[in-house]
Every structure is written in structure tokens, then in C-alpha cells.
C-alpha positions as CSV (number, residue, x, y, z in Angstrom):
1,X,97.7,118.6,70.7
2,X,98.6,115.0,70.3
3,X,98.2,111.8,68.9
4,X,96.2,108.8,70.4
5,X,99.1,106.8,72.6
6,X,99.5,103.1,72.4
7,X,98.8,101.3,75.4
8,X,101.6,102.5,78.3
9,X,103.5,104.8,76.2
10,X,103.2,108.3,76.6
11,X,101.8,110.4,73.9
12,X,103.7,112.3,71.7
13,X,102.5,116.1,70.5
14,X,102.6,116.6,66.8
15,X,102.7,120.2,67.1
16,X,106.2,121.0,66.3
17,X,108.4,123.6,68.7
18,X,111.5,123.1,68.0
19,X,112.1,126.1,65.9
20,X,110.8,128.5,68.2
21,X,111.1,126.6,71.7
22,X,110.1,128.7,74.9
23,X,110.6,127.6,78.1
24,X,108.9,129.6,79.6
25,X,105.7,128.4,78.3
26,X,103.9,125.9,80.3
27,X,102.7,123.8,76.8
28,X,106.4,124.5,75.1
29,X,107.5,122.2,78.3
30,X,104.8,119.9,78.0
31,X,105.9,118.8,74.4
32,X,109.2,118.2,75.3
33,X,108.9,116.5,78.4
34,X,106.2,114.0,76.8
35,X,109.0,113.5,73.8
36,X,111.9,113.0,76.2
37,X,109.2,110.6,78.2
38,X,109.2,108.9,75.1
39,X,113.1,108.2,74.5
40,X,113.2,107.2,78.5
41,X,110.0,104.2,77.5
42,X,112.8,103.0,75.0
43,X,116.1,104.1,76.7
44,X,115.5,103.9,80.4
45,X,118.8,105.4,81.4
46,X,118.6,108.5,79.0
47,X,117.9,110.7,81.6
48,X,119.6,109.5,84.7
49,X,122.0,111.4,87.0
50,X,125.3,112.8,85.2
51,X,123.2,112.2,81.5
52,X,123.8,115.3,79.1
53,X,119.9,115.5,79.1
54,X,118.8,115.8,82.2
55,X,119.4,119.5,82.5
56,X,116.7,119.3,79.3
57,X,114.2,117.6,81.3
58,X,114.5,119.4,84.7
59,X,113.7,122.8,82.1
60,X,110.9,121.0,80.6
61,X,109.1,119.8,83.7
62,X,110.2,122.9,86.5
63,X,106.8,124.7,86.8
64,X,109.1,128.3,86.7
65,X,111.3,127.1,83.9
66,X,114.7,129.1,83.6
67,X,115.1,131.2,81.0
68,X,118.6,129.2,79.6
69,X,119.4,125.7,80.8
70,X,120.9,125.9,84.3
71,X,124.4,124.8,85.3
72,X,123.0,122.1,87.7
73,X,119.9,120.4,88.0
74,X,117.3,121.9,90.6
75,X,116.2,119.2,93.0
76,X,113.2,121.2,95.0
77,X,109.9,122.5,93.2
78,X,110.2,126.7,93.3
79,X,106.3,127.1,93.4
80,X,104.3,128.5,96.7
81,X,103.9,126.1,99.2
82,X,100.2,127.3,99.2
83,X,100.1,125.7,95.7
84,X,101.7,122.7,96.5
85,X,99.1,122.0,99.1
86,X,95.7,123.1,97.5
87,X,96.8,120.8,94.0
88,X,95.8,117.5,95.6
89,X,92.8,119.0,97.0
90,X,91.6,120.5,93.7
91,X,92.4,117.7,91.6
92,X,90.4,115.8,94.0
93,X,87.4,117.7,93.2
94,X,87.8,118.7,89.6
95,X,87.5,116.1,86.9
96,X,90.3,115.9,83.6
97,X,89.7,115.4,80.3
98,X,92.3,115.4,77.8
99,X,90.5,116.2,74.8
100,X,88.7,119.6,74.6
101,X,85.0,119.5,75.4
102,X,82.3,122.4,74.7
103,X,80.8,124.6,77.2
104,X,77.6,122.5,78.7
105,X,75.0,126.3,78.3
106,X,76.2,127.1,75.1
107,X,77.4,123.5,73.4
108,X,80.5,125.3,72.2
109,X,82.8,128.4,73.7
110,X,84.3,128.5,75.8
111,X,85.8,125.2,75.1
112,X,87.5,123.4,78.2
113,X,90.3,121.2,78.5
114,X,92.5,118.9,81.4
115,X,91.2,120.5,84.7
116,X,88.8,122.9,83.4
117,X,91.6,125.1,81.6
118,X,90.0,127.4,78.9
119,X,93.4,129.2,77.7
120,X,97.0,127.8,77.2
121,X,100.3,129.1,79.9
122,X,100.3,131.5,76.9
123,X,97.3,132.9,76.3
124,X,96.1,130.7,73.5
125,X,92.7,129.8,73.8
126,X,91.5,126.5,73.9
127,X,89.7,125.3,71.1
128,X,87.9,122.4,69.1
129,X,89.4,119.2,68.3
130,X,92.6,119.9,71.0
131,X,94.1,117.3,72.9
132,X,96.7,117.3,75.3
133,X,98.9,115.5,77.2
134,X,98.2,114.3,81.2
135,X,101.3,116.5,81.6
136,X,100.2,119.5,80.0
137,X,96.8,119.0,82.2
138,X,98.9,119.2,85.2
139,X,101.7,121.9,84.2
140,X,98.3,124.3,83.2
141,X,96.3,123.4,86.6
142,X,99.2,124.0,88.6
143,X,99.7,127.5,86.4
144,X,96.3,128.7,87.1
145,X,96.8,128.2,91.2
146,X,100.3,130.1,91.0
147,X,98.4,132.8,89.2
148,X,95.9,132.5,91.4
149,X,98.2,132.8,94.1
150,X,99.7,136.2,92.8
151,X,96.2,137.4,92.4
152,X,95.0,136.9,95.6
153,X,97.9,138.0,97.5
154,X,96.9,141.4,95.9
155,X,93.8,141.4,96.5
156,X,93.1,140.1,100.3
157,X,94.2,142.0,103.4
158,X,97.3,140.5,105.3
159,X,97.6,137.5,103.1
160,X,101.1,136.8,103.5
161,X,100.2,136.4,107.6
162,X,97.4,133.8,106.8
163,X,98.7,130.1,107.1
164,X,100.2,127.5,104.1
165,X,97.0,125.7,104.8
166,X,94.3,128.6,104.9
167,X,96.2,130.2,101.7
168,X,95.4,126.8,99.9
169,X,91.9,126.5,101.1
170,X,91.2,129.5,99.6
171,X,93.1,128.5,96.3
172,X,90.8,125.9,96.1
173,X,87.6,127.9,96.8
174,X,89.3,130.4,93.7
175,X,89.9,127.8,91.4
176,X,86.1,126.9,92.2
177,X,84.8,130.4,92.1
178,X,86.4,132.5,90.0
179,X,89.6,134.5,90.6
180,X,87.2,137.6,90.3
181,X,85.1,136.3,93.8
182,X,86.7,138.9,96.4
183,X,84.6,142.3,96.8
184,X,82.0,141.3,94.0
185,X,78.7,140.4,94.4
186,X,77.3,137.1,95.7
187,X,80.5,137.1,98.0
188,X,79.7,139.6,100.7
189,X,79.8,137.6,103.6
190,X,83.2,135.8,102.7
191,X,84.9,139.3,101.7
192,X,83.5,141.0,105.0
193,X,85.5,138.7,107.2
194,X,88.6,138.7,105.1
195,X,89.1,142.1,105.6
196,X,87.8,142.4,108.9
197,X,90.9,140.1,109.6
198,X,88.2,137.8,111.2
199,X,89.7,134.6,110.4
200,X,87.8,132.1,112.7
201,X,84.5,133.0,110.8
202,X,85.9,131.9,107.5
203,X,85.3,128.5,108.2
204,X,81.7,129.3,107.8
205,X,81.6,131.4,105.6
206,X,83.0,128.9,103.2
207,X,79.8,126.9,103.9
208,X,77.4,130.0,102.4
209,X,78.9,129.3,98.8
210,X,77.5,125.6,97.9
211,X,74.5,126.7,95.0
212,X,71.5,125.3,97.6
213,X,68.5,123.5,95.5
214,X,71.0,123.0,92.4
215,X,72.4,120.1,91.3
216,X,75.8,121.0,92.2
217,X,74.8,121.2,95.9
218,X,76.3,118.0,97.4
219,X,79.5,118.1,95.5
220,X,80.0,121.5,96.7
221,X,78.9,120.7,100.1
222,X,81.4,118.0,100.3
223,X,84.0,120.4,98.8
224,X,83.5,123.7,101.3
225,X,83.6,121.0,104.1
226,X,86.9,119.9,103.0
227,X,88.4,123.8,102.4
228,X,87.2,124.6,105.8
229,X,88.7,121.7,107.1
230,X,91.9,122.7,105.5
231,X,91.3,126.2,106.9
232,X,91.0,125.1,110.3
233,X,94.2,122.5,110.6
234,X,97.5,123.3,112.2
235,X,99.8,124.4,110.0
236,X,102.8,122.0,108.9
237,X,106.1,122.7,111.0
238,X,107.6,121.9,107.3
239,X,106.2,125.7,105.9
240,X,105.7,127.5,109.0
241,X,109.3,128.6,109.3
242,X,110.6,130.3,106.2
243,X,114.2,130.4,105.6
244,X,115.7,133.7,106.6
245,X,116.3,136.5,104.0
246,X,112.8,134.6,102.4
247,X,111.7,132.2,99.5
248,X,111.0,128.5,99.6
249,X,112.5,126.3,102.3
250,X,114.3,123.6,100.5
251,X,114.7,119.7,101.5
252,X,117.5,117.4,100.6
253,X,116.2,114.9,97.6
254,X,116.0,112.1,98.5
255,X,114.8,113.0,102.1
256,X,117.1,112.1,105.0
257,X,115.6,110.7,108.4
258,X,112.9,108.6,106.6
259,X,113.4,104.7,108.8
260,X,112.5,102.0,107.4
261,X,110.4,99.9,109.3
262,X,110.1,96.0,108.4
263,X,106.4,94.2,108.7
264,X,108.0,90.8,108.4
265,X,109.1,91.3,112.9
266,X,105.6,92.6,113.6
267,X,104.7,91.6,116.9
268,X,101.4,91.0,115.4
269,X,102.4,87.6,114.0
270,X,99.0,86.3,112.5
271,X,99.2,90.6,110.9
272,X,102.5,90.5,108.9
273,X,101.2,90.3,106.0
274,X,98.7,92.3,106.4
275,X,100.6,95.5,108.0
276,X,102.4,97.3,105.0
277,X,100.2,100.0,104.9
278,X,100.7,100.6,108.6
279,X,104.4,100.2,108.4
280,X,104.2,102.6,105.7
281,X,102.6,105.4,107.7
282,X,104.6,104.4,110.5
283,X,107.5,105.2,108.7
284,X,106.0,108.7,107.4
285,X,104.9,109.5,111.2
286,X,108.7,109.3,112.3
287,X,110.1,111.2,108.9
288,X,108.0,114.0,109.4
289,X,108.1,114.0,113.9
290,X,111.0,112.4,114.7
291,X,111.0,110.6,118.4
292,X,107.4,110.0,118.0
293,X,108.2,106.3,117.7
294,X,110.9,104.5,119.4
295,X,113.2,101.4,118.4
296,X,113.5,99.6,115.2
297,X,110.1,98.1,115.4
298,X,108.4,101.9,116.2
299,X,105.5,100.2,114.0
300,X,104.8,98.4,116.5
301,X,103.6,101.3,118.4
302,X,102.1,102.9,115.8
303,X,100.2,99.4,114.7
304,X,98.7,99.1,118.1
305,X,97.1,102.5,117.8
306,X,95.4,101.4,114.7
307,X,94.5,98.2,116.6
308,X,93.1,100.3,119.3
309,X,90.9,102.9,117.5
310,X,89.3,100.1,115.9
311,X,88.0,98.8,119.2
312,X,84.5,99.8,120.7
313,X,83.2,98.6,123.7
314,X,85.6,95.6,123.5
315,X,84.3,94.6,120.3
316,X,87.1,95.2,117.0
317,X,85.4,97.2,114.1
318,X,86.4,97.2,110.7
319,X,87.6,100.9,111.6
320,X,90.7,99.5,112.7
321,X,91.5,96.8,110.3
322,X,95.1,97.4,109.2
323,X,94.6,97.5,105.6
324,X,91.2,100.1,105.5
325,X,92.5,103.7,105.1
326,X,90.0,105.3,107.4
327,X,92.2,103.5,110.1
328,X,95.4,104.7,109.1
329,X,94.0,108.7,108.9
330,X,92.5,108.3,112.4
331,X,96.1,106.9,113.8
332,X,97.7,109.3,111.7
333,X,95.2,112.1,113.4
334,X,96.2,110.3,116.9
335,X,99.5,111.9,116.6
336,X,99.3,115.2,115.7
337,X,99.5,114.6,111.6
338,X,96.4,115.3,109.2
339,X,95.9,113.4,106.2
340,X,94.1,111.9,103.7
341,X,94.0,109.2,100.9
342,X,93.8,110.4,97.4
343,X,93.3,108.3,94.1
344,X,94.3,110.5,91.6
345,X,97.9,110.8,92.3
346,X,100.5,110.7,90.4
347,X,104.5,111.3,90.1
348,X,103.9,115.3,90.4
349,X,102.4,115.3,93.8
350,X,105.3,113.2,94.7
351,X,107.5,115.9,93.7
352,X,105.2,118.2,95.0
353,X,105.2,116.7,98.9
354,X,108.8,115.9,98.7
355,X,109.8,119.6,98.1
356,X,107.8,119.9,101.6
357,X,109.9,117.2,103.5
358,X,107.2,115.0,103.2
359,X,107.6,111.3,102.2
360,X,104.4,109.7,100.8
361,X,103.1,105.8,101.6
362,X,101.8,104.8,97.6
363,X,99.4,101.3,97.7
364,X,100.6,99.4,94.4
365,X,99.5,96.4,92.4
366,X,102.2,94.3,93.7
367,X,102.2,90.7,91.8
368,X,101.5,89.2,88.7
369,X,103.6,91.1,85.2
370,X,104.1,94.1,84.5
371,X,101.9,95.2,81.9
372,X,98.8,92.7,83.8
373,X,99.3,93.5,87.1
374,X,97.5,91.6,90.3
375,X,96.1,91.1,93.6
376,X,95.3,93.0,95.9
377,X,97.9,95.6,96.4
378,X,101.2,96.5,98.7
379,X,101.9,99.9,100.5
380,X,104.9,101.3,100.8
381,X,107.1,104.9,101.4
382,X,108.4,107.2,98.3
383,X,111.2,109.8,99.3
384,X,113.2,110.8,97.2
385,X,113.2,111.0,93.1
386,X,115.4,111.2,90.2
387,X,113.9,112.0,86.3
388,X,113.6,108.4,85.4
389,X,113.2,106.4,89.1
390,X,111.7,106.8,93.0
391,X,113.5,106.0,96.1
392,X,111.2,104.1,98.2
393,X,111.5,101.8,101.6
394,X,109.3,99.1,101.3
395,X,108.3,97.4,104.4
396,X,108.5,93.8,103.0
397,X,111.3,93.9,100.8
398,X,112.8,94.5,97.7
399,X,110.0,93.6,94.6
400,X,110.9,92.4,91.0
401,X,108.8,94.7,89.6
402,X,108.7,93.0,86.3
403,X,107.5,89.5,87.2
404,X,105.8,90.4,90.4
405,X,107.7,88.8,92.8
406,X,109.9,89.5,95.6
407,X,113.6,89.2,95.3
408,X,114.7,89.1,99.2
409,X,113.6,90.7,102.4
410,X,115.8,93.7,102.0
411,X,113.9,96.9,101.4
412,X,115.5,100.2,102.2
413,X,116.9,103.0,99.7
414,X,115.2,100.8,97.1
415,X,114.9,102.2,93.1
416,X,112.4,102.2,91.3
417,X,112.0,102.9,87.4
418,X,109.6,105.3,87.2
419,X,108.0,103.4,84.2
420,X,107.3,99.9,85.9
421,X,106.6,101.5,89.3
422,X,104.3,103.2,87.7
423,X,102.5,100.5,85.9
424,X,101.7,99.3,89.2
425,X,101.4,102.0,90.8
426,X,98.5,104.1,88.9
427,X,96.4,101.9,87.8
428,X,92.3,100.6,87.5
429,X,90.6,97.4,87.5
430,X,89.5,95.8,84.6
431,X,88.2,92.3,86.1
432,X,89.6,89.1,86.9
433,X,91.8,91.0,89.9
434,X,93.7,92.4,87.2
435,X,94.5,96.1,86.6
436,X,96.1,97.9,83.6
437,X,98.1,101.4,83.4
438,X,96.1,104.8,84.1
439,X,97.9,107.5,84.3
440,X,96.8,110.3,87.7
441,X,94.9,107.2,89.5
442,X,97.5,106.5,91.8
443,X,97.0,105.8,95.4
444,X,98.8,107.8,98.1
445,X,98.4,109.6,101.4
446,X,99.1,113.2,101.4
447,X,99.6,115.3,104.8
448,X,98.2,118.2,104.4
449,X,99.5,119.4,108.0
450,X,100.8,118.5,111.4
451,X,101.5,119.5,115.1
């Protein structure tokens, strides 16, 4: 539980563990990330490399927290890939609330907290009155799909030869349903075909679960359409090769291989300053298949793809406007990578795709101060992260973050506090073009798979 934050601090837990600290324990980590979040507001160096507490805040915020505090700091995410692929898509169907609301048939138990959490990592249930930290929301979502995970591993035939991808759509469809949904009733049809080993018919089956006539129907329409979608794609080259001898593949941090690709010598002279978000996905398209584009202006190539798709029968559509997103997922598509654009992320899913040796284009409130942010926004690529910044290349050049201006035209193996970035970064609207700070509403494209 916590207190109320002021506006862009982090809030601080008054329940007290530091006599009886566990790491293990997803809400123990919780509090002591949000306090160490705290000293980094004030002190933004505290927890930089070679800092005698950043071992304390890799064990806080490591989803398997070690037992003891390590030697070294871990710099990949030890958590299924499975997981790390079905979080975005959950979060993007399941709302979060950090204070503790009642059960909507009974107006009391179960009560439910962050992203429909009834019990803490330790088996406290949630109650009354609780509150919680954005982080604590996160740590327990991501705790329920790792034990979800184990669960369903036990449970469904040949699991470990199904795909990252069709092990997370099912994740999802779990975190929907019920851990309990395989072999019980009301789930025949999807439980037949998982044991049959027919996995082509899953796609559909997924489509039999959507409550026709309620009021859920369309949401859950939407939702089975996106797990089957998920079902069906290729999986990434990034987890279909384990490591031998087993356990997760690990990627250097920051990623190596990620170009940076400058808008400013777009051939597209009347479009440079309108092409960051295609640079940006440019430069993820090479990271993740090298060779794909050629030369230092490969976003060239890539641009006139976007260009392309957005013409029909000579005539350009909005489709393939350089700064609409549905362009940028169809070029993306072009070349082998799907993809989507999310608006709930935040620095966890960066994390989270980095540990897959993916980088991730973030759209961000460019100009105007800090705390007030405005205009109408700036993409760029994050690849790499430290406890207090981001390593980005940003396609125009390097930003004042705190003003809102641009400092020169240089922008590769730029970083980032994590604080300012992030005042820009995850943000909402509140009139006048200006946004404010909201934590988890940060825009980003996440590749869920290519070919």
C-alpha cells in the first residue's frame, strides 16, 4: 500500500519491510524499488553503473530475484520468452487500477487490484482500502503469466514443442479464462485439439470463447482475433533457437548492430521532418534482419515502401502517410516482421523486448519543458538500458530534454535519464497541445515475431 504521490514522483509504500525483507517476494521488491526510485528523483546518479546500489536495485526489480545480492548485476530478464511476449498483449486488453476495487456481482470479495490481481506474489489476499504502486501492478501481472506458464506446461500435451508465439497466445487466453480452462467444462472444443496435437484448428477454436449476446462480446471478439493472430505468426528467429545445454538466450545490453539512420538526408526533401517514425522503424528492420536495407540512407528504402503502400490506383491514401502507424505495421509486415503499436507501454516492456534482441521505436512529446511538454511528438529507437537511463538513436539528433530543444544533429548512442525521458515519453493530453506525466501510457512498437 502507499501513499498518494505528488505530481511526477513516484510513490512511496508506507508499509515497512525492512526488518523482514524478502526478495523473493514480488511486493517486498516493489517497495524497495519505488523507494530507491525515489532517491534516483532526487539523486539521479545514485544508481548508475559501478554505484554500491545497483546490485540493490537489479534484486528489487529482477522478476526471479536471487536469494542474496549477486556479485554482478544481471543485464537480461530470466523469465519465459513466452511471457515476455504475451505481457504487451495482455496489458493491452486488461485495464489497471492501483487502488483495490470490489468484485462487480458481489460489491465486495474478491477484491481486485493493478491488472485484475486478487492475491499478492505471496499469497496475501487483496483487500479493502489497498493501494499499490504501477510497479507492483506490473511485478504481480507478470507473476501470474510465469505461473501461468508453469501451469500450463503441465497441463497441455507437447507444450514445450509449441512456438514462443502460440505459448503466449495461449497465456493470454489463460490470463482471460482462468488457469483452470483446460479439460473443464465450457472448453471442449479448445482442449480436444490441444491434445489431438491439432494445432492449425486452434486458431478457431479460440474464436468459440467470446460470451455471444453478452456485453463482453466485442472486447472479446477483438481479443481472440488478436491471440489467434499471435497463434498463427512466424515465430521470431530471436527465440526459435535456444542456446545449447537450454535456458534463455541472452543479448548484449545495450544491443549491438542497431544503425542509426538520419531523417535530416531523406531523399524525401519536402518529408524530413516528417520521417522519424519511419527512420525509427527503419532502423528496427535492420537490427533485428540485418542486410534487409543497404547503405547509410537504408531508410530510404524502407520510406519508399511506406510511400508505396499508401498508393491506390495512383491516388496516395492517408494509409501511407509517414507519420500514421497503420503505415509503418504494413511496411514493417512488407518485410517479413509483425508488429503492432501499443499505448500503454512503459520502461518494463523495454526491458522486456530488449532481453529478446529487440530494439523498440518510442513516439515522445518532444518540445516545450519538461514537466509541460508539447507538440506533436518525435519517434525514435531505445536499445539498450541502465537503472537510471536508455540508450536510444534518434534520427534527428541529440534533444535537450529539459527545455525541449535540440542541441545538434548528432544522434547515435544517445542517454537518456530515465526520469525526463520519461516525462515525455509516457504521457496524456490535457489541452492546449500540452501533455503531463502518466505512468504505462507510453507509445512504442513491439514485434511480436518475424521471418
Amino acid at each position: 500500500m502507499s501513499r498518494s504521490p505528488q505530481q511526477g514522483k513516484p510513490a512511496v509504500p508506507t508499509s515497512n519491510y525492512v526488518s523482514h525483507y524478502d526478495p523473493s517476494k514480488s511486493h517486498h521488491r516493489a517497495w524497495l524499488q519505488a523507494v530507491l526510485d525515489l532517491l534516483v528523483h532526487h539523486e539521479p546518479e545514485a544508481l548508475a553503473e559501478g554505484s554500491e546500489l545497483r546490485d540493490l536495485w537489479k534484486a528489487a526489480v529482477e522478476t526471479n530475484a536471487p536469494q542474496a545480492w549477486p556479485d554482478k548485476p544481471a543485464t537480461t530478464t530470466e523469465i519465459p520468452a513466452a511471457v515476455v511476449v504475451a505481457l504487451p498483449l495482455v496489458k493491452e486488453f486488461e485495464g489497471c487500477k492501483l487502488t483495490a476495487y470490489p468484485d462487480p456481482e458481489t460489491g465486495g470479495e474478491p477484491w481486485t487490484i493493478g491488472w485484475g490481481s486478487t492475491v499478492y506474489g505471496d499469497g496475501a489476499t487483496v483487500k479493502k482500502g489497498d493501494r499499490i504502486s504501477q510497479e507492483l501492478a506490473d511485478a504481480l501481472l507478470a507473476g501470474r503469466l510465469e505461473r501461468d506458464h508453469r501451469l500450463l506446461a503441465q497441463r497441455i500435451p507437447r507444450w514445450v514443442e509449441l512456438s514462443t508465439n502460440q505459448q503466449a497466445a495461449l497465456l493470454s487466453f489463460t490470463y482471460n479464462c482462468g488457469p483452470a480452462w483446460f479439460g473443464s467444462k465450457g472448453f471442449t472444443t479448445i482442449t480436444k485439439v490441444l491434445q489431438a496435437g491439432e494445432l492449425e484448428k486452434v486458431p478457431a477454436a479460440l474464436m468459440l470463447y467470446v460470451n455471444p449476446g453478452g456485453p463482453s462480446e466485442a472486447g472479446l471478439r477483438r481479443r481472440r482475433k488478436a491471440e489467434a493472430a499471435l497463434w498463427s505468426a512466424s515465430p521470431s528467429r530471436v527465440n526459435s533457437k535456444p542456446p545449447a545445454g537450454g535456458g534463455a538466450i541472452r543479448h548484449p545490453n545495450p544491443l549491438v548492430g542497431v544503425p542509426r539512420y538520419s531523417q535530416r538526408d531523406s531523399a524525401q526533401v519536402t518529408q524530413r521532418d516528417r520521417t522519424c517514425f519511419s527512420s525509427s522503424c527503419a532502423m528496427l528492420l535492420e537490427a533485428i534482419k540485418p542486410g534487409t536495407l543497404q547503405g547509410a540512407n537504408g531508410d530510404d528504402q524502407y520510406l519508399a515502401v511506406v510511400q508505396h503502400l499508401g498508393v491506390v490506383d495512383g491516388e496516395q491514401r492517408t494509409s501511407g502517410d509517414t507519420t500514421d502507424a497503420n503505415a509503418q505495421i504494413q511496411a514493417l509486415a512488407h518485410f517479413g516482421v509483425t508488429a503492432r503499436l501499443v499505448q500503454n507501454a512503459d520502461f518494463q516492456l523495454i526491458e522486456q523486448q530488449i532481453a529478446r534482441g529487440i530494439p523498440v521505436p518510442c513516439g515522445y512529446i518532444h518540445r516545450g519543458p519538461v514537466d509541460r511538454p508539447t507538440g506533436s511528438g518525435h519517434w525514435l529507437i531505445v536499445y539498450g538500458h541502465t537503472p537510471t537511463q536508455v540508450v536510444v538513436n534518434d534520427p534527428w539528433g541529440e534533444p535537450d530534454l529539459i527545455s525541449g530543444t535540440t542541441l545538434n544533429a548528432n544522434g547515435m548512442g544517445l542517454r537518456f535519464s530515465r526520469i525526463n525521458f520519461g516525462k515525455r515519453w509516457m504521457v496524456e493530453p490535457i489541452g492546449g497541445g500540452a501533455y503531463r506525466y502518466a505512468p504505462g501510457k507510453g507509445w512504442a512498437v513491439v514485434v511480436d515475431s518475424f521471418r
